[in-house]
ROTORVEX-136057 format. One record per residue (C-alpha): z, x, y; residue in three letters; residue number from 0. Coordinates in steps of 0.5 Angstrom, whole numbers. Example, Ala and Ser with C-alpha at 12.3 -4.5 7.8 and 13.67 -1.06 7.14 Angstrom:
2
z|x|y|residuo|num
16|25|-9|ALA|0
14|27|-2|SER|1
REM end
This chain:
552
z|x|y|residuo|num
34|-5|14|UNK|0
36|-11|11|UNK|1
42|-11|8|UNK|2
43|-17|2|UNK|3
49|-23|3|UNK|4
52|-26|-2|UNK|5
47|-31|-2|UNK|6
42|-25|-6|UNK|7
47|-22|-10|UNK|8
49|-29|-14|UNK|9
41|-31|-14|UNK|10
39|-23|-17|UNK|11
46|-24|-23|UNK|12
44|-31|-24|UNK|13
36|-28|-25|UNK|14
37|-21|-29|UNK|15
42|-26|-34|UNK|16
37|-30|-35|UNK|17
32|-25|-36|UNK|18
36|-22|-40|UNK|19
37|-27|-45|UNK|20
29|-29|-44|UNK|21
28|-21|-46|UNK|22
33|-22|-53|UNK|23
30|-28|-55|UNK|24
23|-25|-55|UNK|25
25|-19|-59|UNK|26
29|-23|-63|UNK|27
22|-28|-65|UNK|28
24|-33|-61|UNK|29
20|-34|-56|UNK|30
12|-33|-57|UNK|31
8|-28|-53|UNK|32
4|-33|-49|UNK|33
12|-37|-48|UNK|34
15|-30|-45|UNK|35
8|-28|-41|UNK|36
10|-31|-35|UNK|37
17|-30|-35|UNK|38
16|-23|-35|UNK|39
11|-23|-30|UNK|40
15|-26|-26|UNK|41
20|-20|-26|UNK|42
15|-15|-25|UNK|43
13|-13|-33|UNK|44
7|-11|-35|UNK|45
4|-9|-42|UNK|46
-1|-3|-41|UNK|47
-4|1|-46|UNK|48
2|5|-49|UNK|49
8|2|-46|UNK|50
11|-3|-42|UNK|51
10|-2|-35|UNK|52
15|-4|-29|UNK|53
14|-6|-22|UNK|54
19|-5|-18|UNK|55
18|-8|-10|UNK|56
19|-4|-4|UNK|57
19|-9|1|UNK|58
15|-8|7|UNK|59
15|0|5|UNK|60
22|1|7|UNK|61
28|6|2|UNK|62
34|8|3|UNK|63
36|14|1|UNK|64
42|11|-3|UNK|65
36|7|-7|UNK|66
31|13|-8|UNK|67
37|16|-11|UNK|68
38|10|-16|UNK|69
30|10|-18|UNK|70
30|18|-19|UNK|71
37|15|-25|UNK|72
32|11|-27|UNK|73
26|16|-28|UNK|74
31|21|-32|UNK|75
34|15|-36|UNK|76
29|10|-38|UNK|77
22|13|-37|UNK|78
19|20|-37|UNK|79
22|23|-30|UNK|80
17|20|-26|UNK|81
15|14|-21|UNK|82
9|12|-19|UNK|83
7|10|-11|UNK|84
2|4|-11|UNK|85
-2|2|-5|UNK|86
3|-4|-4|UNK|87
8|0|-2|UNK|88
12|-1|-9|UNK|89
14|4|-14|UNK|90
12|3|-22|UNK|91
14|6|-28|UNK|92
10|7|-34|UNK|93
14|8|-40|UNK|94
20|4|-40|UNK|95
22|0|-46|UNK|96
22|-7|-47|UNK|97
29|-8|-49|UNK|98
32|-4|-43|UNK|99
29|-8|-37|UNK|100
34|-12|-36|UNK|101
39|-6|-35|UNK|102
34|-2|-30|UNK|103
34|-9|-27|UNK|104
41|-9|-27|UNK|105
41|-2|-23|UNK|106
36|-4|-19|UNK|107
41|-10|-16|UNK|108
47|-5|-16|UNK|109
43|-3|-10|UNK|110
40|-9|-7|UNK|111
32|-7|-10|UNK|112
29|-13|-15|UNK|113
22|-13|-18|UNK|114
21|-21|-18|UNK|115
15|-23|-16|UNK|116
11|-16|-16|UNK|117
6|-20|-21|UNK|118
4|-25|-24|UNK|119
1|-31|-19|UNK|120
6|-32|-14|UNK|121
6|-28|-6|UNK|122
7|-22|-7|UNK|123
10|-16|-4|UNK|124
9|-17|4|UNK|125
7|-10|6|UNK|126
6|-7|14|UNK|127
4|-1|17|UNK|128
10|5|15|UNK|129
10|7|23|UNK|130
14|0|24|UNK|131
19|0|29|UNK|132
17|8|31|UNK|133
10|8|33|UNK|134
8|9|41|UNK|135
3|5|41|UNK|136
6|-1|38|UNK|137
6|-9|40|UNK|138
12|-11|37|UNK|139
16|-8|31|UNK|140
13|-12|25|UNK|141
19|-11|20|UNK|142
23|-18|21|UNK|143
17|-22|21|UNK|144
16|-19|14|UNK|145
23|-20|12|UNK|146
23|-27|14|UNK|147
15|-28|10|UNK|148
20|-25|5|UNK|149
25|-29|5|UNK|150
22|-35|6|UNK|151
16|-33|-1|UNK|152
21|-31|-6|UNK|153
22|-37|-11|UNK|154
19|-41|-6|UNK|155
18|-48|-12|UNK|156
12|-50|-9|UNK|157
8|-43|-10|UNK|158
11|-40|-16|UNK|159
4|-41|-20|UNK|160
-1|-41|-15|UNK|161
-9|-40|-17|UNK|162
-9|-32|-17|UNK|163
-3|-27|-14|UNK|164
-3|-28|-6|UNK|165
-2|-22|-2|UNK|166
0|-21|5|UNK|167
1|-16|11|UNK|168
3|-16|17|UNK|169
1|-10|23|UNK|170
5|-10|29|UNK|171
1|-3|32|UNK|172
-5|-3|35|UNK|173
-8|2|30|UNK|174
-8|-3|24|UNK|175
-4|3|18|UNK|176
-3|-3|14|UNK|177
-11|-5|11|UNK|178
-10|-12|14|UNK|179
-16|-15|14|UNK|180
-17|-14|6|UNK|181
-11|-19|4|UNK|182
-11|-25|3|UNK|183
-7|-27|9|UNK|184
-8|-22|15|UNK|185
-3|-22|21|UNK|186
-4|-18|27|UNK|187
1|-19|32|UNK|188
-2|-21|40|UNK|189
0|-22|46|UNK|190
-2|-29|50|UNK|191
-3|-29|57|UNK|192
3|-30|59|UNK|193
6|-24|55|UNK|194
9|-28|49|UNK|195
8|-26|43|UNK|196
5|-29|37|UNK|197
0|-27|32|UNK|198
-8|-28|31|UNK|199
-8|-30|23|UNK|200
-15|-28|18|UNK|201
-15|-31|11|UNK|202
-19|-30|6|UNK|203
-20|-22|5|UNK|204
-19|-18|0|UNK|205
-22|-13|-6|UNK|206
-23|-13|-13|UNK|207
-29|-16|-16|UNK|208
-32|-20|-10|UNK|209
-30|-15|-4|UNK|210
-29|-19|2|UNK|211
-26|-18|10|UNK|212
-22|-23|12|UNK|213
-23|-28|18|UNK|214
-20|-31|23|UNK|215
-18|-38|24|UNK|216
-12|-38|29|UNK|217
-14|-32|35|UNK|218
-6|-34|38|UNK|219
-1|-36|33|UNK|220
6|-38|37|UNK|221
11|-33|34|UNK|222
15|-39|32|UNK|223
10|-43|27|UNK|224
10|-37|23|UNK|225
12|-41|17|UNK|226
9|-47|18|UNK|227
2|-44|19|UNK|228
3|-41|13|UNK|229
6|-46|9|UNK|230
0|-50|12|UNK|231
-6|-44|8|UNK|232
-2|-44|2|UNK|233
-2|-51|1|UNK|234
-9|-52|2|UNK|235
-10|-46|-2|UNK|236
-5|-49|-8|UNK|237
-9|-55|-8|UNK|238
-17|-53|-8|UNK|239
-17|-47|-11|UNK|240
-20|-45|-18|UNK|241
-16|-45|-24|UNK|242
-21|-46|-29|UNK|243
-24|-38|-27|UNK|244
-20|-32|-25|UNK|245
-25|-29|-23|UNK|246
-26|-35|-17|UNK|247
-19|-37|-16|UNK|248
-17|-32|-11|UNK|249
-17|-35|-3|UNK|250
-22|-31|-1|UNK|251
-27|-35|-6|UNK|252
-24|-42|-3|UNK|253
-26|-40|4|UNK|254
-33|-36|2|UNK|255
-34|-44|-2|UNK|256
-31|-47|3|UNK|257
-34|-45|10|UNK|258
-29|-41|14|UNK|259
-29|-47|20|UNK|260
-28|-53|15|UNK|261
-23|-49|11|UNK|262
-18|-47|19|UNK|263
-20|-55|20|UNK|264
-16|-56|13|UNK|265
-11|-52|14|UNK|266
-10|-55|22|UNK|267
-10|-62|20|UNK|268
-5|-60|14|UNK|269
0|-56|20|UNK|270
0|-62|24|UNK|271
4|-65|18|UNK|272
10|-58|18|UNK|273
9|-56|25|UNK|274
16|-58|28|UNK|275
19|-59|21|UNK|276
25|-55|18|UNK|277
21|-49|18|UNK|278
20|-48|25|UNK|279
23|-41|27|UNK|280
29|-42|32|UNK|281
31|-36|37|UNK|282
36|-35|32|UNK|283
33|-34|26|UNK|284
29|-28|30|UNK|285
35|-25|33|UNK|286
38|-25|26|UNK|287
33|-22|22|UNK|288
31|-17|28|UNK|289
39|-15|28|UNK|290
37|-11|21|UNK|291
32|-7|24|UNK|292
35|-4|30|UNK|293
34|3|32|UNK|294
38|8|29|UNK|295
43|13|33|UNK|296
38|17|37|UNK|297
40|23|41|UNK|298
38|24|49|UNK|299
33|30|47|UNK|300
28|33|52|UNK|301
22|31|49|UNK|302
19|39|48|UNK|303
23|44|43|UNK|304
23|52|44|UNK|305
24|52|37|UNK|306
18|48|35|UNK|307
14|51|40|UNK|308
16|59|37|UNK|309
15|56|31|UNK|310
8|53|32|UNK|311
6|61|35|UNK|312
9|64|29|UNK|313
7|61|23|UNK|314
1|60|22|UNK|315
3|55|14|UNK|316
7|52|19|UNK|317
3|49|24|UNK|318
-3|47|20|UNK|319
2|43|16|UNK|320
5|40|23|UNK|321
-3|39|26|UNK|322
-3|34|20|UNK|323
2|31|18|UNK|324
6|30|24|UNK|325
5|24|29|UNK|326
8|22|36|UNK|327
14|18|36|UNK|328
16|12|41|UNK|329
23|16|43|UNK|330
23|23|46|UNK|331
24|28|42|UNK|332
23|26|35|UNK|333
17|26|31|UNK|334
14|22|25|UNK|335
13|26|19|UNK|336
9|25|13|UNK|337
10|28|6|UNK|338
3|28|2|UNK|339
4|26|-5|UNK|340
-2|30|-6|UNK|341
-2|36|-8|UNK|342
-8|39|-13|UNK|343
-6|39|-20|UNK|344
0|33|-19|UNK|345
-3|25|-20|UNK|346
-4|22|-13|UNK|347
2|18|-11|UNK|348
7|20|-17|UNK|349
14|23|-16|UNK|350
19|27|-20|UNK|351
26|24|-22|UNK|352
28|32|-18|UNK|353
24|31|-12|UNK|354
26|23|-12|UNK|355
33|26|-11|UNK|356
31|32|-6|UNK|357
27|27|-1|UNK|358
33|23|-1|UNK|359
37|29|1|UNK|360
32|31|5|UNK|361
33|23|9|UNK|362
40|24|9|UNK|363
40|30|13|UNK|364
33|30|17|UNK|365
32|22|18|UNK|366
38|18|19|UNK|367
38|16|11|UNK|368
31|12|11|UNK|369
25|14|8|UNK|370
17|9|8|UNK|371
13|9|3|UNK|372
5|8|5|UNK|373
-1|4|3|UNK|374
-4|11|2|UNK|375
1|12|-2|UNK|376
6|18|2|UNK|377
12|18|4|UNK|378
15|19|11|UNK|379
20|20|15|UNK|380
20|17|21|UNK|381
26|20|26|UNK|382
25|27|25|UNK|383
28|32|31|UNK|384
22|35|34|UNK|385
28|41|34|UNK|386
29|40|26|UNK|387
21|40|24|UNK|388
21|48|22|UNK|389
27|47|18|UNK|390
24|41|15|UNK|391
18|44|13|UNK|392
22|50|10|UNK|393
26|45|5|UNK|394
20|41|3|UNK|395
16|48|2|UNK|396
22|50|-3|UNK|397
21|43|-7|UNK|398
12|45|-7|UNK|399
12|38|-2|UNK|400
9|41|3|UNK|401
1|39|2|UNK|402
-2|40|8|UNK|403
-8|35|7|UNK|404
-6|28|9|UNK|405
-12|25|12|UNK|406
-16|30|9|UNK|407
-22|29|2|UNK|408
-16|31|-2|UNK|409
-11|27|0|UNK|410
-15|22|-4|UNK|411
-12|15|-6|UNK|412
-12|13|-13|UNK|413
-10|7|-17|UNK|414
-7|10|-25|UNK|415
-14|9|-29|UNK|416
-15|9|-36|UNK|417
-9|14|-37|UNK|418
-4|8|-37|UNK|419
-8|1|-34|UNK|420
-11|-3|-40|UNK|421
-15|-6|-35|UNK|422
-18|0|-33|UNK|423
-26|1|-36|UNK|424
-25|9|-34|UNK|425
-20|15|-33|UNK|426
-18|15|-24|UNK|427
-13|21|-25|UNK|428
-18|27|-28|UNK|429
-23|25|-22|UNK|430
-18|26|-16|UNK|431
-16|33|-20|UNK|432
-24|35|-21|UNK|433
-25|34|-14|UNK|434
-19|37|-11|UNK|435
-19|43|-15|UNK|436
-27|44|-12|UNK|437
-25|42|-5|UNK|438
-19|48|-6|UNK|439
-20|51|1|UNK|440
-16|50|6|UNK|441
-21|53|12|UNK|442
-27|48|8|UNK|443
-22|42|8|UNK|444
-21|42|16|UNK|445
-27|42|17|UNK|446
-30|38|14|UNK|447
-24|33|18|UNK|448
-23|27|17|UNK|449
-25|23|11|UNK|450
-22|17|7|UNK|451
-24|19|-1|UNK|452
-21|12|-6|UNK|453
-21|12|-14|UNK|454
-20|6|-18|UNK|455
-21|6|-25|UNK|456
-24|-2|-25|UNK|457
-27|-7|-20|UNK|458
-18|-10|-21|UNK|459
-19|-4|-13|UNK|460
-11|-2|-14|UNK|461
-15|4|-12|UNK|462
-18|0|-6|UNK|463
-24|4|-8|UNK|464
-29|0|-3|UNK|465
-26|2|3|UNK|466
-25|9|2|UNK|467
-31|13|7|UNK|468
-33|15|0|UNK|469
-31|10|-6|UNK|470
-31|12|-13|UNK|471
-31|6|-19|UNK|472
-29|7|-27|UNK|473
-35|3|-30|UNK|474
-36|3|-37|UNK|475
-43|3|-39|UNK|476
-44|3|-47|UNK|477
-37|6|-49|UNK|478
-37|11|-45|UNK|479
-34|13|-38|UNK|480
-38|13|-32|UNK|481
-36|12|-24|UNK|482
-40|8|-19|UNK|483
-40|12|-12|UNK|484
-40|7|-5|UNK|485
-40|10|3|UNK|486
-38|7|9|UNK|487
-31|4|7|UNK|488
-26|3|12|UNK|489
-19|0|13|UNK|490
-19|2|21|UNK|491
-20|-3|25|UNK|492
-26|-4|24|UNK|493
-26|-5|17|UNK|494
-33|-5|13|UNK|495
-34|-5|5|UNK|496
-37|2|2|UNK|497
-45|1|0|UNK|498
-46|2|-7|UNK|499
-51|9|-8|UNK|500
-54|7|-14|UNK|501
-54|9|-22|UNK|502
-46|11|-24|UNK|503
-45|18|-25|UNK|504
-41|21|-31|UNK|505
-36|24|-31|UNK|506
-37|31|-31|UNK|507
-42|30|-25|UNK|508
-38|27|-20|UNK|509
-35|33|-16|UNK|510
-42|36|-15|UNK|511
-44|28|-13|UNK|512
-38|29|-8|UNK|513
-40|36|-5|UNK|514
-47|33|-5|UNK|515
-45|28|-1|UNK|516
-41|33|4|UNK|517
-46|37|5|UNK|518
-51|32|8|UNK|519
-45|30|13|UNK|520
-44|36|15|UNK|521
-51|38|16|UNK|522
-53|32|21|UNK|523
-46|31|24|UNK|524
-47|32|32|UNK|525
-40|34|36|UNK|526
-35|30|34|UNK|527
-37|26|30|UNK|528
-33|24|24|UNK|529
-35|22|17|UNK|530
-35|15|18|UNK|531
-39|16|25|UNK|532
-44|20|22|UNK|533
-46|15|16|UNK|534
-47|9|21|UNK|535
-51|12|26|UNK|536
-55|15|20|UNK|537
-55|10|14|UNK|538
-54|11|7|UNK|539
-62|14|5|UNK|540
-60|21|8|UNK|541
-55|21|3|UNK|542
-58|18|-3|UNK|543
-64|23|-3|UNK|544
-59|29|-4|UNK|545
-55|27|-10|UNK|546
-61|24|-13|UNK|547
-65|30|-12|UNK|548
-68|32|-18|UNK|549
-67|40|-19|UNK|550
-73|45|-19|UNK|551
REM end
């Protein structure tokens, strides 16, 4: 992974001193609130609705485990003994206090973390598929173009104070893991012709109150114009977006006001001004940043393991964890392993300071010190000896991080709601618990399959909501908490939006809306038909008139 050179260790001390002084003149009435709002965004400082919170960035999802170890201190000594994962692959905290920030963000930097531009309208956390680099069916490891997007973003002077927060991802696999298409820039990587690689580039995606999938304006991208062209959408957007209205200032309302043709001619026409300036990438530069992704010191294994094999017969806790969490890895031998943050009766995403500190033991030992976070909200660990998996899971068990349910109902996506976000119209946390307490049994859970279950407590979709399989909304209706249901969300390939059911339910009502719901999946599946799969080929009606029935 990237390791910081002088260059960002004096740029982060020079930020965290000025920060520090901004934080001690505010206190001190100094600085109005309206005068250091800005500021304290741009160092990842939210005000929620009973503390402070603080986003700190993961860049592309990658952790080492010496900064895992550095979050779960911070965890213990300046909130409550826990860290929440978000779905841009970044951890937040909840209660830190407002005069210790710039000493969280001293630690951080000890261990070459930061939370600068993790809010506030500026580029924010490039994200990309948690598999990269590992995944056997991968074009090209993404992670050095995310560092190069990275590097090329922070503090960029031209897109400091851009119309609306600007968001990125980049998939490099051929299953798209990084919900590409709903990011305000989405870049795949492709292969021309000639087998040279380069990327076919969407704009204009994103959730939120106007949910959009984002569009293609370039099908082939030559790898070394990636910063031009980007340069290119930013400035057009920097330029023509809305500034009068935030809830139209985000590109995907450019581009939907625009037209999607007239805005790629004029980004083309502003590239034609960049394409062979100083941001043109050299062979160089992609050897540089590729250096700091290089594969760890794999062993020559056989790609079979008698002691998995006699595991997988005899346990029968373990194999159910193995079918599920576990996926193939490009070398043989080893495998990719998720660990579900999702167990019944723990806060989807949220990890404590202890089991902070046994995955960072856990990646010592197991996956060369390196850990993954996920846009599902997971961890992972991605070069796990086949030979070890037992012995993993046993260790994960003991420290009750053995969920056995990713990808499953219960392995639910869930933004924090009204139980920490002032912007939430609705509590997220208590539905996702309801849910999974009703969909308790394993048996159930595995037959019914596959099944994506999103949660954001506010059309702001932290929660990614309108691309679950099975969407659910916090809307406020007169005061009270109330939740609107959507179907048919994707974030595969072929991404699609969730259709709305209709009238919100209340709270109490939701866990029997979802087994409604389930019910009438698993009562017109065909053979091997998924959720998603079964809604297409039957439409949303099916589905209404079962949860809307009126009782006899």
């Amino acid at each position: 992974m990237y390791r910081y050179d002088q260059y960002d260790h004096q740029m982060l001390a020079d930020r965290i001193a000025q920060f520090r002084n901004q934080t001690e003149r505010f206190l001190k009435g100094e600085l109005a609130g309206p005068e250091f709002l800005p500021l304290r965004l741009q160092n990842g400082l939210y005000v929620q609705r009973l503390a402070p919170m603080l986003r700190i960035a993961i860049p592309y999802g990658m952790l080492s485990s010496t900064q895992l170890r550095k979050l779960a201190f911070i965890a213990d000594h300046y909130d409550k003994g826990y860290g929440h994962f978000t779905t841009r692959q970044n951890i937040q905290f909840n209660w830190p206090a407002l005069g210790d920030v710039p000493d969280i963000l001293a630690h951080l930097a000890e261990v070459e973390m930061h939370a600068i531009q993790t809010s506030g309208n500026c580029i924010r956390n490039t994200t990309t598929d948690q598999f990269a680099g590992c995944a056997v069916n991968e074009i090209e490891d993404s992670r050095p173009y995310c560092e190069i997007i990275r590097q090329w973003s922070t503090f960029h002077p031209e897109f400091a104070y851009l119309p609306r927060k600007f968001k990125i991802a980049v998939c490099g696999t051929q299953d798209d893991q990084a919900a590409t298409q709903v990011h305000d820039i989405g870049l795949f990587i492709v292969r021309n012709e000639a087998g040279e690689p380069g990327f076919r580039v969407l704009v204009g995606g994103g959730l939120g109150r106007t949910p959009v999938v984002g569009k293609e304006i370039r099908a082939f991208l030559p790898k070394e114009h990636l910063l031009t062209y980007l340069d290119a959408i930013l400035r057009v957007y920097n330029r023509e977006g809305r500034r009068d209205n935030k809830y139209k200032a985000r590109i995907k309302i450019l581009v939907k006001e625009t037209g999607v043709d007239e805005f790629r001619d004029k980004v083309e026409k502003e590239w034609l001004a960049l394409k062979d300036g100083p941001l043109t990438l050299t062979d160089a530069e992609f050897q540089r940043c590729k250096s700091f992704f290089h594969d760890p010191d794999y062993k020559s294994l056989p790609d079979t393991s008698p002691a998995l094999e006699k595991a997988l017969s005899s346990d029968v806790l373990f194999a159910s964890w193995y079918y599920q969490n576990v996926n193939a890895h490009k070398k043989p031998g080893y495998s990719i392993v998720t660990v579900c943050l999702k167990k019944t009766g723990f806060a989807p995403g949220d990890i404590t300071t202890e089991q902070m500190n046994f995955m960072a033991d856990v990646a010592d030992r197991f996956s060369f010190g390196e850990l993954r976070v996920s846009h599902e909200q997971n961890l992972i660990l991605a070069d796990v000896e086949k030979e070890s998996l037992y012995t993993l899971w046993q260790a994960l068990k003991s420290e009750d991080l053995n969920a056995d349910n990713l990808g499953l109902l219960t392995d639910i996506i869930c933004c924090p709601g009204g139980d920490f976000c002032s912007l939430a119209n609705a509590k997220s946390i208590p539905i996702a618990e309801s849910i999974q307490r009703r969909f308790n049994d394993p048996a159930v859970l595995r037959d019914v399959g596959k099944l994506s279950l999103n949660i954001s407590g506010c059309m702001n979709a932290c929660g990614h909501h309108h691309v679950g399989n099975i969407g659910i909304l916090g809307v406020d209706k007169k005061g009270a908490e109330f939740y609107q249901v959507s179907l048919g969300g994707s974030v595969e390939n072929q991404t699609a939006l969730g259709q709305i059911v209709g009238p919100s339910f209340a709270q109490e009502e939701v866990p029997e809306v979802i087994e409604k719901i389930v019910s009438v999946y698993t009562s017109k599946r065909q053979p091997g038909e998924r959720f998603l799969d079964t809604f297409n080929r039957i439409g949303i009606e099916p589905f209404k008139e079962v949860v809307y029935a009126k009782a006899d």
